[in-house]
RORORO-226207 format. One record per residue (C-alpha): residue number from 1; residue in three letters; x, z, y. Coordinates in steps of 0.001 Angstrom, whole numbers, padded with zeros to 6 digits. Layout:
BEGIN
 num residu       u       w       v
 NUM    ALA       X       Z       Y
...
# end
This chain:
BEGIN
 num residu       u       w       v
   1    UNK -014517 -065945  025701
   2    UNK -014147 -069026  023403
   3    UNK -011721 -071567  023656
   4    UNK -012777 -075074  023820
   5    UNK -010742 -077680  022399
   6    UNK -010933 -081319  023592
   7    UNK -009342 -083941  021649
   8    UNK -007492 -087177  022885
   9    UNK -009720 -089034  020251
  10    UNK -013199 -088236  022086
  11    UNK -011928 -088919  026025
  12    UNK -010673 -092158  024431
  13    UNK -014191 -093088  022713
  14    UNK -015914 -092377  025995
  15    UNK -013242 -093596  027795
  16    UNK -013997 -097322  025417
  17    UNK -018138 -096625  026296
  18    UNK -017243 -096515  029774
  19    UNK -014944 -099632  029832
  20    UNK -017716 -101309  028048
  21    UNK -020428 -100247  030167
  22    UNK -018274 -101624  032860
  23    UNK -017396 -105077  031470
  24    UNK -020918 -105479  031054
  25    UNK -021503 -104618  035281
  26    UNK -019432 -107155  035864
  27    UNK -020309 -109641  033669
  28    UNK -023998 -109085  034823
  29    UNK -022873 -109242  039017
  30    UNK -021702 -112483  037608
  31    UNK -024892 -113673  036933
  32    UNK -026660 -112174  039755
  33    UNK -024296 -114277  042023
  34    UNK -025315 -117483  040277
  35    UNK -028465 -116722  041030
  36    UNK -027662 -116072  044279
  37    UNK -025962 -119414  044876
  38    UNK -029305 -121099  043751
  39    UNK -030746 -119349  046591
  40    UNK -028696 -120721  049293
  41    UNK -029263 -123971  048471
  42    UNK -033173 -123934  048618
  43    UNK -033762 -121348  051572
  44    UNK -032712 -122233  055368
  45    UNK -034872 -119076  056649
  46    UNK -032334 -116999  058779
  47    UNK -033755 -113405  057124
  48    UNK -034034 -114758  053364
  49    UNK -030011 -115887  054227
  50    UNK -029637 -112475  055788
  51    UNK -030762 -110394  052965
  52    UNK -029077 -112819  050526
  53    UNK -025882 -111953  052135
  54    UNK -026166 -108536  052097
  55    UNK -026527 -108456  048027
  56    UNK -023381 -110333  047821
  57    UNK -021693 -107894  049541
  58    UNK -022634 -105244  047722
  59    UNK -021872 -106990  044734
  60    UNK -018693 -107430  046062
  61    UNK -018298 -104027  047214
  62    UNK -019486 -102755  042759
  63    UNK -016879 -105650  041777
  64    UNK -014554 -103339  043974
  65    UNK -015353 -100037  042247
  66    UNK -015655 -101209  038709
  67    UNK -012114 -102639  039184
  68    UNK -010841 -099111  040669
  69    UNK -012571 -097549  037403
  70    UNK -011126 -100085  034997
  71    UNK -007850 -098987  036259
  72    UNK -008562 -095204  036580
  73    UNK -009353 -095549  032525
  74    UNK -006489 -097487  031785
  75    UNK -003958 -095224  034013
  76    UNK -005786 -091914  031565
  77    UNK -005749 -094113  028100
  78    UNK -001305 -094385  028919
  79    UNK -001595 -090552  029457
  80    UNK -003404 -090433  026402
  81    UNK -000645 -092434  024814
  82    UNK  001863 -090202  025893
  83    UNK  000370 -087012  024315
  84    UNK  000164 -088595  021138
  85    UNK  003888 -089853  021092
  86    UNK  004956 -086057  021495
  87    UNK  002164 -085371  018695
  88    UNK -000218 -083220  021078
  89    UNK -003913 -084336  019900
  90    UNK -005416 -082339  022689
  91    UNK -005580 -082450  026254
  92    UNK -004365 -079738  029202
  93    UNK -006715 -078063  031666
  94    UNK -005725 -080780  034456
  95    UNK -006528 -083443  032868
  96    UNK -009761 -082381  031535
  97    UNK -010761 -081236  034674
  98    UNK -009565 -084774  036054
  99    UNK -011674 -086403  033156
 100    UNK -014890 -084602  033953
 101    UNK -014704 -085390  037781
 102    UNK -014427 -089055  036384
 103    UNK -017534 -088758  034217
 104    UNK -019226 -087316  037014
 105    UNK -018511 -090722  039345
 106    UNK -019521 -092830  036669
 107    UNK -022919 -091153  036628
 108    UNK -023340 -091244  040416
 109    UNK -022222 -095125  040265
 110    UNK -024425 -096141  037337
 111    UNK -027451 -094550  039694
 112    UNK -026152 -096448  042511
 113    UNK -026013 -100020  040295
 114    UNK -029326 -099431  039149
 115    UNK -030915 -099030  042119
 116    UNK -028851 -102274  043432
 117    UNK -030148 -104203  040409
 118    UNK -033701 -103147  040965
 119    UNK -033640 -104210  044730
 120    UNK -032152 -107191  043208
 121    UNK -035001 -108332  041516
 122    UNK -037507 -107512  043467
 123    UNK -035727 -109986  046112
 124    UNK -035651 -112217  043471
 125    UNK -039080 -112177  042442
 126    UNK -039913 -112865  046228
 127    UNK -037438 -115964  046589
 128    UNK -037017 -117650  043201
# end
C-alpha cells in the first residue's frame, strides 16, 4: 500500500478557493436582496410578498452557513499555522479526514446555492 502525503500548502490553496468562492456567495445574496427590496416596493399581492419572503429567508439562512464555513476555514488555516511553527509541512490522518468531510459540505452547499439562485431568477423573471 502507498502512502499518500498531503501538504499544508495544498489544504491552504483550496482552503483560499473556498474562502473565495464564499466571499463571492455573499457578495452575490447581497445583490439578490437589493433586488428583493425593489420588489416590495412595487408588489402588494399577498403570494408575490409570500414567496418574496421566503427567498430572504433562505438567503438568510446561506448568509448563516457561509459564515459557519468562513470560520470552519479560518479555525483549520490557525491549525495549519501551528504545524508549520513546529516545521511539520504535512498534515495527520485526523485532520485530513476532517478536511475531506469539509470538502464534501462545500459540494453539497454549492448544489444547494445553485439551485436557490436558479429559483431565484426564475421568480425574478416573473416579478421584475
Amino acid at each position: 500500500m502507498e502512502t499518500q502525503v498531503v501538504y499544508n500548502s495544498d489544504l491552504h490553496f483550496e482552503h483560499r478557493l473556498w474562502k473565495n468562492e464564499l466571499l463571492f456567495w455573499k457578495d452575490e445574496i447581497k445583490s439578490f436582496q437589493n433586488r428583493l427590496d425593489e420588489l416590495i416596493t412595487r408588489w402588494t399581492d399577498k403570494e408575490v410578498l409570500k414567496e418574496l419572503s421566503q427567498f430572504q429567508n433562505k438567503f438568510i439562512i446561506h448568509n448563516n452557513k457561509i459564515e459557519e464555513f468562513l470560520d470552519k476555514i479560518d479555525a483549520h488555516e490557525l491549525n495549519i499555522a501551528k504545524h508549520y511553527e513546529i516545521h511539520q509541512n504535512v498534515i495527520d490522518l485526523p485532520d485530513l479526514k476532517s478536511h475531506n468531510e469539509f470538502r464534501l459540505k462545500m459540494e453539497s452547499e454549492r448544489g444547494i446555492y445553485d439551485q436557490l439562485k436558479k429559483e431565484f431568477f426564475k421568480f425574478l423573471s416573473r416579478y421584475m
